[in-house]
N, C-alpha and C positions, 0 to 999 in steps of 0.2 A: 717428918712433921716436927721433928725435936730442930733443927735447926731452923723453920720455920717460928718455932716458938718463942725461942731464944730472940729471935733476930727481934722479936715484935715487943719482947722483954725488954730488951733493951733500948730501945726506944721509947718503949715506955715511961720509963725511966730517964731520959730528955724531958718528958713532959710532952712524948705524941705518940699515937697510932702509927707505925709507917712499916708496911713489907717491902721487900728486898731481895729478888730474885738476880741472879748473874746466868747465861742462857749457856749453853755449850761444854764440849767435853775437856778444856783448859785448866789454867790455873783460876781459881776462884779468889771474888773480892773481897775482904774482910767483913765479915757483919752481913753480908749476903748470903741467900740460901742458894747451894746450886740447882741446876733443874739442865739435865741433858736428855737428848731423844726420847728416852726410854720412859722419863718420868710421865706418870699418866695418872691423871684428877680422882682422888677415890673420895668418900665421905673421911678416911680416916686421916690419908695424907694431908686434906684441903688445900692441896695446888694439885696441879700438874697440866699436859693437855689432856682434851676433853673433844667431843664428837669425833672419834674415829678418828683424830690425826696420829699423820704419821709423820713427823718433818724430823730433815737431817741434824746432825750435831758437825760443826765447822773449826776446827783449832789453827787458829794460823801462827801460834809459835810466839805471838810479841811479849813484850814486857808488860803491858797495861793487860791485866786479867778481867777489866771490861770489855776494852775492843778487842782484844787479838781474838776471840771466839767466840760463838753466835751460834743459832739454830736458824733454817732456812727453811723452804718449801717450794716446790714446783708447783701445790696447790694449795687452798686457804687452808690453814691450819688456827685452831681455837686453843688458848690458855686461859684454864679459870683457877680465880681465888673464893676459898671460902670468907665469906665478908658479912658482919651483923648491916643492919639496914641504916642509911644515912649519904653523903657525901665525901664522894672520893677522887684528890687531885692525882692523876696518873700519868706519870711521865717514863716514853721509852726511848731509851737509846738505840739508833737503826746504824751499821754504814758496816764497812767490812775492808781492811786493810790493802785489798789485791784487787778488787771488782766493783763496779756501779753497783746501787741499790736500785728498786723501786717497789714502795710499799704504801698501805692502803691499810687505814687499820679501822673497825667498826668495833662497837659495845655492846654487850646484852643483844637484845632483838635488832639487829644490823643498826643501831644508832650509827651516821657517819660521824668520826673525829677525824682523821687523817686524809686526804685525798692524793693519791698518785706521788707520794713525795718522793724525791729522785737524790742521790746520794752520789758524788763520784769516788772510785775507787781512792781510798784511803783516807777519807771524807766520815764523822761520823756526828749525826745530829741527834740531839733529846729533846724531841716533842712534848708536849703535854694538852692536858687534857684533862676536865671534869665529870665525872660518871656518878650519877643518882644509881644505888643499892636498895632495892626495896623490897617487901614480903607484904604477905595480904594481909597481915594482922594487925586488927589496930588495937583489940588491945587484949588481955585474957580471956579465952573463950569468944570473941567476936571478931571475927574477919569481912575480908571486902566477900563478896558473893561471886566469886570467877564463876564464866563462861565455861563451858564442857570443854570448849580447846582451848582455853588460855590454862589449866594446870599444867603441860607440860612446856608450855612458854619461860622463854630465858629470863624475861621479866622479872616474873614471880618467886622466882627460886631462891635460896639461901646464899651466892654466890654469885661474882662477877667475872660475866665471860668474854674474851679479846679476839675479834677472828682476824688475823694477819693473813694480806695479799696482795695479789699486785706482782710487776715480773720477775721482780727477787727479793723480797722481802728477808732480811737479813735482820733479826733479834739479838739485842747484845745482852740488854738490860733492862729491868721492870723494878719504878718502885711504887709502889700506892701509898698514901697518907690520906689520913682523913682530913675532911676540912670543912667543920663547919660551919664558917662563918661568912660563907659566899652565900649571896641569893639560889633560891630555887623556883626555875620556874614551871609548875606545875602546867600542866595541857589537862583537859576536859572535852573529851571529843567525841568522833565515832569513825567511821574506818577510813577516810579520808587525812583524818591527825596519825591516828593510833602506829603504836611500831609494828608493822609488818612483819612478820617472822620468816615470813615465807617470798622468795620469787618466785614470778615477777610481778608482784605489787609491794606498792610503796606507798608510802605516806609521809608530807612535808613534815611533821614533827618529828620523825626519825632521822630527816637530814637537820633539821637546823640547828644539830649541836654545830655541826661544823661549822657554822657562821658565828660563830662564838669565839670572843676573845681568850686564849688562855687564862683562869683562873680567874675567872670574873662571875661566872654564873655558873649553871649545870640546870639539866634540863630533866623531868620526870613527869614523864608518859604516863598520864593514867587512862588516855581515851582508848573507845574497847570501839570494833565494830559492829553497829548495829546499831548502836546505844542513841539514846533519847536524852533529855532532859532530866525526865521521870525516873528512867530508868537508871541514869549515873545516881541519883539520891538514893532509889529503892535497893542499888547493889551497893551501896555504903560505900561508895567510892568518893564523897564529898568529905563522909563523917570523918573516912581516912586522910583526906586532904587536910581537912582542916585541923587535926590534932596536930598535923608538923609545920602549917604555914606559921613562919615569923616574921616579924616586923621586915620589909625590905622585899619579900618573894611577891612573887609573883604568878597569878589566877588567870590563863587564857583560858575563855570557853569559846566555843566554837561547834551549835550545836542548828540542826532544820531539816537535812535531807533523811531523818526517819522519824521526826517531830510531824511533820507534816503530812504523814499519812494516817488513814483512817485505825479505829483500836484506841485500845486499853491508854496509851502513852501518847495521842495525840494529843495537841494543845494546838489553840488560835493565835494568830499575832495580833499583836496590839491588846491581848485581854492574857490567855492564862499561860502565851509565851511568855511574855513580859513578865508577869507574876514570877516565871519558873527563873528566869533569867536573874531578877533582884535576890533569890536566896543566893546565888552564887556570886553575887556581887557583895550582898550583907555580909557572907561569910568569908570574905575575902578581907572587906574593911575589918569584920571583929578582930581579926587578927594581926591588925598593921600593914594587909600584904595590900599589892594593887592591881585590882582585876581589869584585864584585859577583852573587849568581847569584841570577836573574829567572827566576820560574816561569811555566811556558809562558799565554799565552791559551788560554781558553774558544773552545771551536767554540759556534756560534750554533744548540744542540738542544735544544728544551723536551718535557718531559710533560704530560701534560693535566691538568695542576694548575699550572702554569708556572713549573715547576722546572728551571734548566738542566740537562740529561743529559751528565751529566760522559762525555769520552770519548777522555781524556788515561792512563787508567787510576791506576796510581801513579808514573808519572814524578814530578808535581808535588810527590806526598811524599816522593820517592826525593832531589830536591834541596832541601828543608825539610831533611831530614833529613843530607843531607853538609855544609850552609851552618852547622848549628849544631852539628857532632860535630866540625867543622873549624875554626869560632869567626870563620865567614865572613859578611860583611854579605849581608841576601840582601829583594828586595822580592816581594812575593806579589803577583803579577799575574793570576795565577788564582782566587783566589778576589775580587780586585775585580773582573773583568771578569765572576765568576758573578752578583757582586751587582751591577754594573751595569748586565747584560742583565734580569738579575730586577726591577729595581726599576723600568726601561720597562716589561718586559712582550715577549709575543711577538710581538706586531706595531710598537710603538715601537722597538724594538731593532735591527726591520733598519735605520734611519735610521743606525746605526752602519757598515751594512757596504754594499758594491757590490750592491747589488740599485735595479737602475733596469729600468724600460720602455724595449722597443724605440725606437730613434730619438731619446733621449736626450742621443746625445753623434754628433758626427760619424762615419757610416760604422758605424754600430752596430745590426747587421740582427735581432741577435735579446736575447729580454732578460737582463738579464745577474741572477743572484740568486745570491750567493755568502755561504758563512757561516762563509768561516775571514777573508777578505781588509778590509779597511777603509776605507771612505774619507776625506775628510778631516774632517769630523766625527766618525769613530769615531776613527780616528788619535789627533785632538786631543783628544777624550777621555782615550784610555791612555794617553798624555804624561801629563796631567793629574792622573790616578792615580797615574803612579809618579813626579811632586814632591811628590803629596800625602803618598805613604806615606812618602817621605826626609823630608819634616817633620815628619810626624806620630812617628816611629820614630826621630828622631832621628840617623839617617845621617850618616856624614863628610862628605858631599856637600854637607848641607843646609845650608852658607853657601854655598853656590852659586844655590841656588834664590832666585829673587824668588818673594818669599811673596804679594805683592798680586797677584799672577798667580792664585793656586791661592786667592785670599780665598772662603770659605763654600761651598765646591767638598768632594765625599766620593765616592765610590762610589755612594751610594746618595743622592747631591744633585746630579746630575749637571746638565751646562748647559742650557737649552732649545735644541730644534732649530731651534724657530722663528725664534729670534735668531739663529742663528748665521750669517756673514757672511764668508767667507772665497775670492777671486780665485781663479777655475780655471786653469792654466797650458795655453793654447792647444797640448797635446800629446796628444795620445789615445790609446788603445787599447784592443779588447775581447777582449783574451788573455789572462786570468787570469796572474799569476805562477805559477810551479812552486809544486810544494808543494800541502797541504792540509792 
């Protein structure tokens, strides 16, 4: 911890925040902390790895004490920092002097930032990347209201954690700085948005950091599943929002599939939707930010003509219809997710959602077929959609967006399944999120 501290001293004293890890059992780089095999995350160290990893330490002998040594894995391996709450650019050095890389890096609750990046032997790249840090407090004494399983979610915790994978994921070097003077764009959702913690469900706001240009934005998940309208205000997940929205950030809401059912937190469209909808709009403008309102997903219900059976009623129109009598930016995710499920088809389509066979995933006795939930292929799909529609539509966003990510990508041009390629995070569950 004492070189950990120094490192951040001194930096300090530049006039920035910035950590400095160097990975491997080698020569170390000046002003960096080392961290080889062994080291492991305590509250008192505040680094090290973290959930049960166990990854190698790699010395290949060179002169450059970044690349000649590195830490590997045959399976995902997680590294956390202790980190106060705010914005953090994070960029890693991957590649390995003797051997191909290929690595795959997620954030906190499986946020994607890297996908499948492939390295050749003696090849060594430094990615980067924006990671939102946050804790439930907003201010002395008053916190956001967590859910019974969100307390031990990665989220919420005091610390930010990296899970590296992929076929050889080779670590050379980690540094964090803070940085705050990128946009943030807040999400407000429910388990459709929200980060997933668990496979195999997913949710598009846990992938769309990866449609993000380096150091342009950073993305912070407050949507929880189950959640309401009502209920985002009543767990002070707004009040929390709104103490940190600044001029420039950015308010997606994205709220109907448990608004609309009967209780306590329902509400009508066109009367006390809308109503609920304008506080998160008002509170978005008090604060110079600019809210965004995101029409609910499609449930996964066809007719025997393989029409989706819409079953959202007119919520979807109820917020068309406030986003532009309000002169509010707003992205149609319902009707791409009609035309996406349409243009698979009724049996292509479940490859978007949690419907696997028994024995599937670990300790998974029965089969699981779900058709509001996603996994990570549908996920990465509706990410996919809604950077397609900020470019296509022109959105304030859309200098954010790397566009060679979404290249020849639409609704109705969707990726092959077959290809797709994406590291499971050795965490599981066969408990549906709340919600439906």
């Amino acid at each position: 911890m004492l070189g950990l501290f120094l490192c951040v001293i001194q930096c300090r004293a530049q006039g920035q925040d910035m950590y400095a890890f160097d990975f491997g059992s080698g020569k170390v780089e000046h002003g960096y902390v080392k961290v080889d095999a062994l080291m492991r995350y305590t509250d008192t160290s505040g680094y090290g790895f973290d959930l049960d990893s166990h990854p190698i330490a790699i010395d290949r002998k060179g002169n450059d004490p970044l690349t000649s040594d590195f830490c590997t894995s045959s399976s995902p391996f997680f590294f956390s920092v202790r980190l106060p709450e705010g914005n953090y650019q994070v960029t890693v050095l991957l590649g390995d002097d003797w051997q191909s890389t290929e690595t795959t890096i997620k954030a906190e609750s499986r946020q994607l930032m890297v996908k499948n990046l492939k390295t050749p032997a003696g090849k060594h790249v430094a990615v980067s990347f924006a990671v939102n840090v946050r804790d439930s407090l907003i201010k002395p004494g008053t916190s956001i209201k967590l859910k019974y399983d969100e307390h031990d979610k990665l989220d919420w915790d005091n610390k930010l954690t990296l899970e590296f994978s992929g076929a050889r994921p080779c670590v050379n070097a980690i540094t964090i700085k803070r940085n705050d003077h990128i946009p943030t764009i807040f999400l407000a959702g429910n388990s459709t948005v929200t980060d997933q913690q668990v496979e195999p469900w997913a949710s598009w706001g846990q992938m769309f950091p990866y449609f993000l240009k380096p150091a342009t934005a950073t993305v912070a998940n407050y949507a929880v599943s189950g959640c309401t309208l009502k209920a985002f205000i009543a767990e002070r997940r707004l009040e929390k929002i709104a103490r940190l929205l600044k001029p420039g950030d950015y308010l997606f809401v994205e709220f109907a599939h448990n608004d609309q059912k009967p209780g306590h937190d329902h509400v009508e469209p066109y009367t006390t939707y809308n109503e609920y909808l304008r506080i998160f709009i008002d509170s978005a403008h008090a604060h110079g930010a600019i809210p965004v309102m995101v029409t609910s997903t499609c449930r996964r219900f066809f007719d025997s003509a393989g029409h989706v059976i819409p079953t959202l009623g007119e919520y979807p129109d109820a917020m068309r219809y406030e986003a532009e009598k309000d002169h509010v930016e707003w992205i149609d995710l319902n009707d791409m997710t009609r035309k996406l499920y349409e243009t698979l088809g009724p049996e292509d389509s479940k490859q978007l959602f949690v419907q696997y066979a028994a024995g599937t995933f670990p300790d998974q006795e029965k089969q699981l077929a779900d058709n509001t939930h996603f996994n990570d292929f549908g996920a990465f799909e509706l990410a996919k959609c809604v950077s397609w529609y900020i470019l296509k539509h022109q959105l304030s966003l859309m200098k954010c967006i790397d566009e060679k990510k979404v290249h020849d990508f639409s609704p109705t041009h969707p990726d092959d399944f077959k290809e797709w390629d994406l590291p499971l995070t050795p965490i599981f569950s066969s408990i549906k999120p709340a919600g439906n």
